[in-house]
C-alpha positions as CSV (number, residue, x, y, z in Angstrom):
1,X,-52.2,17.7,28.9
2,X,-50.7,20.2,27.1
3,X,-48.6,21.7,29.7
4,X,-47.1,18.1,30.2
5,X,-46.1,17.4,27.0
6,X,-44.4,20.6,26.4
7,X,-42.7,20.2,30.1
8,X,-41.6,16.6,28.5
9,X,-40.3,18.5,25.8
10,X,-38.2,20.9,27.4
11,X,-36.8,18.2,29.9
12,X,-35.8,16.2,26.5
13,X,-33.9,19.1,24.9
14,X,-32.1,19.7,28.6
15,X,-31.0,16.0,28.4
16,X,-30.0,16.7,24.9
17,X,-27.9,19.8,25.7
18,X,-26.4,17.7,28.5
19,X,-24.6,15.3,26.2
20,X,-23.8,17.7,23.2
21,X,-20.5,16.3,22.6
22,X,-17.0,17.8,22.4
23,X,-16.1,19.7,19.3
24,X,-12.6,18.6,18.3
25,X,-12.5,18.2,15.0
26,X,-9.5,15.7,13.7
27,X,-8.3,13.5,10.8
28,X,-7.0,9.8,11.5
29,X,-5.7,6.8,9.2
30,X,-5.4,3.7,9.7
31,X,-2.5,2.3,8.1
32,X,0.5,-0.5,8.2
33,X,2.7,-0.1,11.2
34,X,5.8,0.3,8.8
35,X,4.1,3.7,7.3
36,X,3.2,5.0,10.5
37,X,6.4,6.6,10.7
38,X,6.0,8.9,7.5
39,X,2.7,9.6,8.4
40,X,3.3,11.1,11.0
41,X,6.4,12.8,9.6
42,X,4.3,13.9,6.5
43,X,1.0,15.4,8.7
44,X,3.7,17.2,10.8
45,X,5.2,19.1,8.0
46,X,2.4,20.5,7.5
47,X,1.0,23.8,9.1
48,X,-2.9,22.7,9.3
49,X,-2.3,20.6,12.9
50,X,-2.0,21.4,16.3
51,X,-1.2,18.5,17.6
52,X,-0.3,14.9,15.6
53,X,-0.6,11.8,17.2
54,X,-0.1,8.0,16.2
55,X,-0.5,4.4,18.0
56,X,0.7,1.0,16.9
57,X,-1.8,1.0,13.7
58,X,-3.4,4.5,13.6
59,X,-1.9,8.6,12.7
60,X,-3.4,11.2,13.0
61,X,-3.9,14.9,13.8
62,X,-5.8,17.8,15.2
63,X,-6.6,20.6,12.9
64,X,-5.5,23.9,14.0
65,X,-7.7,27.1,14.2
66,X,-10.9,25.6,14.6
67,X,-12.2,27.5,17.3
68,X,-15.1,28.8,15.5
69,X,-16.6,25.2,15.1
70,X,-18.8,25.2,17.4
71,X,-20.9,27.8,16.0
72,X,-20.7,26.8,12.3
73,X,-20.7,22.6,12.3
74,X,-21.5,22.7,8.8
75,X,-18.5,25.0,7.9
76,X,-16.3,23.1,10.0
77,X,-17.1,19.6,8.4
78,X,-16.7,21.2,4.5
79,X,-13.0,22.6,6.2
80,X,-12.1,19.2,7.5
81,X,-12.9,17.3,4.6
82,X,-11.4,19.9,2.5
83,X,-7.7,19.8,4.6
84,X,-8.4,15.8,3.6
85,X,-8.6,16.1,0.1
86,X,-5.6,18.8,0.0
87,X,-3.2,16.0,1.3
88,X,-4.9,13.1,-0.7
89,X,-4.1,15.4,-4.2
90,X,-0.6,17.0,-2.6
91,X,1.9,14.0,-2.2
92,X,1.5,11.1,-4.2
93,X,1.2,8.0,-2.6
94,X,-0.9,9.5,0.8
95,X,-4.2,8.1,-0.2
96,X,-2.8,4.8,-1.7
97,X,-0.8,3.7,1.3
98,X,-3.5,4.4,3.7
99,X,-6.2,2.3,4.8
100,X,-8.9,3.6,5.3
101,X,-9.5,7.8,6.1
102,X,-11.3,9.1,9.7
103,X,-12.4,12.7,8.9
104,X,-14.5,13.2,12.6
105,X,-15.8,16.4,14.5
106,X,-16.5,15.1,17.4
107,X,-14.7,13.8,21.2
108,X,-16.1,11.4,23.7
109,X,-14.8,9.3,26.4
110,X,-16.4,6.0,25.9
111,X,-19.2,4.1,23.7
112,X,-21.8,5.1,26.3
113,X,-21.0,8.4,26.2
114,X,-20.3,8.0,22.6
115,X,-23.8,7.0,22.3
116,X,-25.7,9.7,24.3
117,X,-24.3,11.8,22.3
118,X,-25.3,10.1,18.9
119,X,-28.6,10.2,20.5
120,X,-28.8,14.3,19.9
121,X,-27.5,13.9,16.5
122,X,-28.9,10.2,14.5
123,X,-32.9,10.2,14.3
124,X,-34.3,7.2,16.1
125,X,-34.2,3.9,13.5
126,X,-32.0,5.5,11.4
127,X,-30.1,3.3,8.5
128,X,-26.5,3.8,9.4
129,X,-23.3,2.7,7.5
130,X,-20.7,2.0,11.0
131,X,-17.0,2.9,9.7
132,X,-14.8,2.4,12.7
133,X,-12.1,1.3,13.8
134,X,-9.8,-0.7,15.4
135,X,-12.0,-3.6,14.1
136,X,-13.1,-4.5,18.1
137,X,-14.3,-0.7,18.6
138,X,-16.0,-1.8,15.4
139,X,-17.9,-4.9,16.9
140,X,-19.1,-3.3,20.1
141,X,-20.5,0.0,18.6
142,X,-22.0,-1.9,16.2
143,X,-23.7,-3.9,19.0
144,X,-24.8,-0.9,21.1
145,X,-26.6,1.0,18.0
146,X,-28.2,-2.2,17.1
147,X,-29.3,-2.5,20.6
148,X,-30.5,0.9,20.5
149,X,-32.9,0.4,17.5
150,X,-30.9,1.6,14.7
151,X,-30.7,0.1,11.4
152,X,-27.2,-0.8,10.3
153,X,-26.7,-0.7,6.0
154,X,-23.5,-1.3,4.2
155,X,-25.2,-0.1,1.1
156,X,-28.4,1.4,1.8
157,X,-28.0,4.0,4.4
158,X,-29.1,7.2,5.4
159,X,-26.2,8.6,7.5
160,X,-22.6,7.6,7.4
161,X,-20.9,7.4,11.1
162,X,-17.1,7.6,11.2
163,X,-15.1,6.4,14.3
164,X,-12.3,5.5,15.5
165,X,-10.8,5.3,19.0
166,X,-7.1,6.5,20.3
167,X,-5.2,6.1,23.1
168,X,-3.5,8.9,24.8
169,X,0.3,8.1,25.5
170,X,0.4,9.9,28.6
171,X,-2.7,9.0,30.6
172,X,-3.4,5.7,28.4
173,X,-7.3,6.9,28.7
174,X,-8.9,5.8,25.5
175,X,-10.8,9.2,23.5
176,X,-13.8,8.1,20.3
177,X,-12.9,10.6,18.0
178,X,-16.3,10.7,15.5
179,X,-19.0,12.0,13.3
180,X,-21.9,11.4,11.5
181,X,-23.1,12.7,8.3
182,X,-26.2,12.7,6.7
183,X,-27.1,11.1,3.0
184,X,-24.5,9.3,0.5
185,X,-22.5,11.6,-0.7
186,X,-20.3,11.9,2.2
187,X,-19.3,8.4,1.8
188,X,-19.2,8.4,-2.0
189,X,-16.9,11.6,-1.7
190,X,-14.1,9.7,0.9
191,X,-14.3,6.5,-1.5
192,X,-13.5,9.0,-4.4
193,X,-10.3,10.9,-2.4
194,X,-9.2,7.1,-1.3
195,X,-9.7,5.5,-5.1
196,X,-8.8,8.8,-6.9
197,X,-5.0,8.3,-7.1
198,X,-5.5,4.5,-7.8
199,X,-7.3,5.8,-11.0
200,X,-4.8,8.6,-12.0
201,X,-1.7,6.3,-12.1
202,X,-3.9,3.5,-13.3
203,X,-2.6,0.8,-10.5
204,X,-3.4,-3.0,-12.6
205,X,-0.9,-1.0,-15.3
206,X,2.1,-0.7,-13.7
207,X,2.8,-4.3,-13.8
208,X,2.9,-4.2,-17.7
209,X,-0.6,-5.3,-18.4
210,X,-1.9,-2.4,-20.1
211,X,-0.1,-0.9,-23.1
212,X,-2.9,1.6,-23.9
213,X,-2.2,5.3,-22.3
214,X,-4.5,7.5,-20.5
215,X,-5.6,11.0,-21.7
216,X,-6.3,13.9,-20.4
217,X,-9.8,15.8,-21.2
218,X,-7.3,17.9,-23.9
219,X,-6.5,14.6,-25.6
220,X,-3.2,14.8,-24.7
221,X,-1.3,12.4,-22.7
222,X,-1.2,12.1,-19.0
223,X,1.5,12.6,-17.4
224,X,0.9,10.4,-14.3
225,X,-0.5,7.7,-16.4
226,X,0.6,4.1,-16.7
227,X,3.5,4.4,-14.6
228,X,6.1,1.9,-16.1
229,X,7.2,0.0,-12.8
230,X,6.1,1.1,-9.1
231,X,9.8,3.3,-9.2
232,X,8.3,6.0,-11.2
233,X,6.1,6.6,-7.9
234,X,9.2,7.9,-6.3
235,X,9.6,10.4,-8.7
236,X,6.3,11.7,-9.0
237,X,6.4,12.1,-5.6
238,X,10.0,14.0,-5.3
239,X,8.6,16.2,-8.4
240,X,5.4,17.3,-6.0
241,X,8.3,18.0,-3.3
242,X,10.1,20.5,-5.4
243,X,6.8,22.1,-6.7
244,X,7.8,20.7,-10.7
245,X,4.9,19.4,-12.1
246,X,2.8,20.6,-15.1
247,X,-0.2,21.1,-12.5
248,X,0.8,23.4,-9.6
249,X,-3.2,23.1,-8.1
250,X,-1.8,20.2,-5.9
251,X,0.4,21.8,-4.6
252,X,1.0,21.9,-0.4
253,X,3.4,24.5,-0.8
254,X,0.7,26.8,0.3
255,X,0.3,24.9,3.9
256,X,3.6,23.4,4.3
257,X,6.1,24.5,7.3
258,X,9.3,24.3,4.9
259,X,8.7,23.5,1.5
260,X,11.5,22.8,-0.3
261,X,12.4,26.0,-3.1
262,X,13.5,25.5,-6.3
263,X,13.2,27.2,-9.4
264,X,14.6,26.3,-13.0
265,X,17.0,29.0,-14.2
266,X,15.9,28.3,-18.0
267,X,12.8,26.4,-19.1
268,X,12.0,24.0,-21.3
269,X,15.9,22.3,-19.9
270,X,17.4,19.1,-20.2
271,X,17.4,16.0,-17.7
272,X,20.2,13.4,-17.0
273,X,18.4,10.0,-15.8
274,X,22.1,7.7,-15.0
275,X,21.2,4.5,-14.6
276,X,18.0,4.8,-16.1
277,X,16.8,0.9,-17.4
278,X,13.9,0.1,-17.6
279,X,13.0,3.9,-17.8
280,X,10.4,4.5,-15.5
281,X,11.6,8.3,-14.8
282,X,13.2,8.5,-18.3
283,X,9.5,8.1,-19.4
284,X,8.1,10.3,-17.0
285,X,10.3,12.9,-17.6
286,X,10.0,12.9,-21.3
287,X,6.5,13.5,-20.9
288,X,6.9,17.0,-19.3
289,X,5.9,20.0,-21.2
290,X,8.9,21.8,-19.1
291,X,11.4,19.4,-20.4
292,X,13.5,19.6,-23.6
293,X,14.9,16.3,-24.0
294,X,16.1,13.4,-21.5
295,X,19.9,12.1,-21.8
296,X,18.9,8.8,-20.4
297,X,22.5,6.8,-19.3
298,X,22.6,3.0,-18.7
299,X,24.2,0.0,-20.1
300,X,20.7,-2.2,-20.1
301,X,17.7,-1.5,-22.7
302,X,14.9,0.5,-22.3
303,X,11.4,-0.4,-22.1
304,X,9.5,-0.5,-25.5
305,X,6.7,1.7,-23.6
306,X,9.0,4.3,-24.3
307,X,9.3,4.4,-27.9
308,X,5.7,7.1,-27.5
309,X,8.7,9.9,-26.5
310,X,11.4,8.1,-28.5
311,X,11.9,11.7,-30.2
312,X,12.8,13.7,-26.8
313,X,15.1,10.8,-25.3
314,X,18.7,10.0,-26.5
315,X,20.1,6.5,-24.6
316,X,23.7,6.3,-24.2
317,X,24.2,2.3,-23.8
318,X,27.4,3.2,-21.8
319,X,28.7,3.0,-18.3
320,X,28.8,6.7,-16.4
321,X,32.0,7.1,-16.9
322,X,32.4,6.6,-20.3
323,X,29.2,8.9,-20.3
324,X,30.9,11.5,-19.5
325,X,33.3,11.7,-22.5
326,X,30.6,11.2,-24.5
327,X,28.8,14.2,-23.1
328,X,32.5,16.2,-23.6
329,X,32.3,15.4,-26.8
330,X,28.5,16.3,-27.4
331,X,29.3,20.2,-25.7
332,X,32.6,20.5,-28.0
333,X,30.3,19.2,-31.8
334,X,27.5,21.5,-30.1
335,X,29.4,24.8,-29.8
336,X,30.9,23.9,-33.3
337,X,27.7,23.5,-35.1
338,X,25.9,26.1,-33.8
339,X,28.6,28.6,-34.4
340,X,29.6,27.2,-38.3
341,X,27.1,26.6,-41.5
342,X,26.8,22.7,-40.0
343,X,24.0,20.3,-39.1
344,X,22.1,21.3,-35.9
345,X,23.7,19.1,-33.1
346,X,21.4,18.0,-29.9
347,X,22.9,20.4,-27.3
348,X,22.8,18.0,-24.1
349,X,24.2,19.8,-21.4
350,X,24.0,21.7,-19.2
351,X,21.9,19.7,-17.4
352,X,18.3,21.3,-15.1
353,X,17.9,17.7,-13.5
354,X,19.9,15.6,-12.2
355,X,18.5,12.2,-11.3
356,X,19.5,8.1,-10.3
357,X,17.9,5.7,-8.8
358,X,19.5,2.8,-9.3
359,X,19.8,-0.5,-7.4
360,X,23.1,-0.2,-5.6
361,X,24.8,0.0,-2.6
362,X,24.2,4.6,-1.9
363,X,28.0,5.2,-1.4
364,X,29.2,3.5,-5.0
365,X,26.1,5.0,-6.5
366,X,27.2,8.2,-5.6
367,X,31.3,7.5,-6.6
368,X,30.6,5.9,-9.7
369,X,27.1,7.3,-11.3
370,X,26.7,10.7,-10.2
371,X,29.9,12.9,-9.1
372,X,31.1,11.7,-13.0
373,X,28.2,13.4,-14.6
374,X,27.3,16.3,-11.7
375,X,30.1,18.4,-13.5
376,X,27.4,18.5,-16.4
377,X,24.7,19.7,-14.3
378,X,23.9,23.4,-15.0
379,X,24.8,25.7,-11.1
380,X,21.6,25.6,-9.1
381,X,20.4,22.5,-11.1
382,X,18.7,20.0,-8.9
383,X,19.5,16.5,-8.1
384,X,17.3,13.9,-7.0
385,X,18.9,10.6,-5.6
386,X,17.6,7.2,-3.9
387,X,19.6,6.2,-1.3
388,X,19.7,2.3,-1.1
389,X,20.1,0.8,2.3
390,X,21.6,-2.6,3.5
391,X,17.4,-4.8,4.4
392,X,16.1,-4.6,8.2
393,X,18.7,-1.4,8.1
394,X,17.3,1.1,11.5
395,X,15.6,3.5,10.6
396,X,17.2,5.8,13.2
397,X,20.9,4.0,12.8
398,X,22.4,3.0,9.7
399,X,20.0,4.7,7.8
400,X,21.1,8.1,9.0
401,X,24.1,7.1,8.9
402,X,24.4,5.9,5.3
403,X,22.3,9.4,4.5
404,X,25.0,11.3,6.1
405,X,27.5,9.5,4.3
406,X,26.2,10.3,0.7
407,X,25.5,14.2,1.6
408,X,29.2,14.2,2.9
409,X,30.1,12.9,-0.9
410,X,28.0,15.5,-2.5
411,X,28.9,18.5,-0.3
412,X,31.7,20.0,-2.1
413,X,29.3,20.3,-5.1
414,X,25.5,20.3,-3.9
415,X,23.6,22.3,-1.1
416,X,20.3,23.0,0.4
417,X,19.9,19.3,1.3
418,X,16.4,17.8,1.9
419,X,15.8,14.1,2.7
420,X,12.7,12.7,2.3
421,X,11.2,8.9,3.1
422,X,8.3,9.2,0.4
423,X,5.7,7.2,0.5
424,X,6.8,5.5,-2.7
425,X,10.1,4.5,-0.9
426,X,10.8,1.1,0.2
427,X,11.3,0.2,3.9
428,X,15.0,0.4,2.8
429,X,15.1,3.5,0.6
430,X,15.5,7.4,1.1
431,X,15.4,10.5,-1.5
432,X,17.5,12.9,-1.1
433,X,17.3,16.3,-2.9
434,X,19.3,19.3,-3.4
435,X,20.8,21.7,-5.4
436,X,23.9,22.2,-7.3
437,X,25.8,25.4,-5.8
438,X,26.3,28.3,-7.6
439,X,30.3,28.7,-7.5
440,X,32.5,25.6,-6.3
């Protein structure tokens, strides 16, 4: 009796080798169709794939160096879900334009296969929360494990399986890309990288609703905080670009193929905003440590919110041009004052930052906004620019075009240019940065 059971359990551990699945360790979203495009662009610029892939609804990518997995699961899981977490905090706007996040170890070629090898992994009647997708891969696995005798949970689980099936381009043969995880805190950890950026820029604020601000554990305000309007996304983004923020840890310079260099000749400096009502990045920048004072340009009012910083912001009610006399005249009563027994005068240029983002047609807010004040902007400042483009424009057509147009405008002046579709870009928008050269 004996001898049979232990020949039963050695033919069970065969079977059980026979299905160990594929190690192939991968993060996929889910996401809009209209996103897919800088999804993939963003995972790409990265240096922690080896291969990125997207379908109609889906991006994702393979992680690179991972050929050690196999003998270290545990390892390999805290390394995925480590790259994950590295994006969600890098680039604003990752986690909050993403459904929903796939962090899987594991390959197979169908749901039967799929499910000999859960088999070898989930303890028979298990308690399982299913997280797959598309939503029909979601129906039928959820039929098969029920079939099998497992226990499906929203709530009260004891492992969490992830999945999510792909399509290869090529070969159009469909590959489950999976794992499953044992206890809550792998689930409570991927709602907290999904939800933790929602929190940050506290989300029901930004339309005006909350006047309160958010503090950081110092007391001191956060910088991120209560965005004013769903603009000062783009700049928070653009800042994480250039590596300017008051906290370098999220930084992706560290994995990124070309991050984008740029270094402030003199800190604390000064910032231009042109055409800066209602003063979402006005605000923003104000609230920099690295930043001396904001010369915020625009003929409209600013928002109240911004009376908090009212003493590092000076608002010239004016039109650009006009601006710039104004900012002649401001260099001219500086260099007086500061040389004679006078009252200290605000020195406002020269400028570290250049940066617009106003609601007109790219080409005229190039002519009329910033070439009249880039003259004020110190050599080897930086300037950051939305590009508006005409609705429905292609994204491969007239928005190139109308990209190529502005960085012909700028090029007698600027260099090292870097275009960007952030996350916190419309459909119709592009960021451009780059620097002011040295000699012109």
């Amino acid at each position: 009796g004996q001898g049979e059971s232990l020949r039963v359990k050695m033919s069970r551990a065969r079977e059980l080798e026979l299905v160990k699945p594929d190690i192939l360790p991968c993060i996929s979203l889910s996401c809009d169709e209209t996103l897919r495009e800088r999804l993939r662009s963003f995972l790409e610029s990265t240096t922690s794939f080896d291969q990125v892939f997207s379908t109609k609804d889906q991006v994702g990518g393979f992680l690179k160096g991972c050929s050690w997995a196999n003998n270290n699961i545990t390892a390999a899981r805290d390394h995925l879900w480590q790259t994950l977490k590295s994006l969600c905090n890098g680039r604003y706007g990752f986690a909050r334009r993403c459904y929903r996040f796939f962090p899987t170890l594991y390959s197979s070629c169908d749901e039967r296969n799929q499910l000999e090898n859960l088999r070898s992994l989930l303890p028979p009647q298990s308690v399982v929360r299913l997280q797959a997708f598309p939503p029909s891969h979601q129906s039928s696995l959820s039929a098969m494990l029920e079939e099998e005798g497992y226990v499906l949970n929203p709530t009260k689980f004891s492992h969490l399986l992830l999945s999510t099936c792909i399509s290869d381009d090529d070969t159009h043969k469909t590959k489950l890309l999976w794992d499953v995880c044992e206890g809550k805190g792998w689930f409570e950890n991927l709602m907290e990288m999904q939800q933790e950026e929602k929190h940050r820029t506290r989300d029901k604020s930004v339309s005006g609703s909350a006047d309160d601000q958010d503090q950081d554990s110092t007391g001191q305000e956060c910088s991120t905080s209560d965005p004013l309007n769903r603009a000062a996304f783009k700049l928070f983004e653009a800042m994480q670009v250039v590596g300017l923020e008051s906290d370098n840890k999220s930084s992706l310079s560290h994995i990124s193929r070309c991050p984008y260099v740029w270094k402030p000749v003199i800190t604390p400096f000064t910032v231009c905003d042109v055409g800066a009502a209602p003063g979402g990045w006005t605000r923003h920048m104000a609230r920099q440590t690295f930043v001396k004072h904001v010369l915020a340009i625009d003929p409209g009012q600013l928002d109240s919110k911004l009376d908090s910083c009212r003493n590092k912001i000076t608002h010239l009610q004016v039109k650009a041009q006009e601006a710039a006399h104004l900012i002649e005249e401001n260099a001219r009563l500086s260099n007086v004052s500061n040389d004679g027994d006078g009252i200290q005068t605000i020195s406002w240029s020269p400028f570290g930052v250049l940066m617009c983002d106003s609601n007109n047609d790219a080409r005229n807010t190039v002519r009329n906004l910033v070439l009249p004040i880039a003259n004020f902007l110190a050599p080897g400042g930086l300037l950051i620019l939305t590009v508006k483009l005409p609705k429905r424009a292609s994204p491969t057509g007239v928005a190139v075009r109308r990209v190529e147009d502005c960085k012909a405008m700028l090029c007698q002046q600027f260099e090292g240019f870097h275009v960007e579709w952030l996350f916190g870009n419309s459909y119709c928008e592009r960021t451009i940065i780059c620097r002011k050269k040295l000699t012109t």
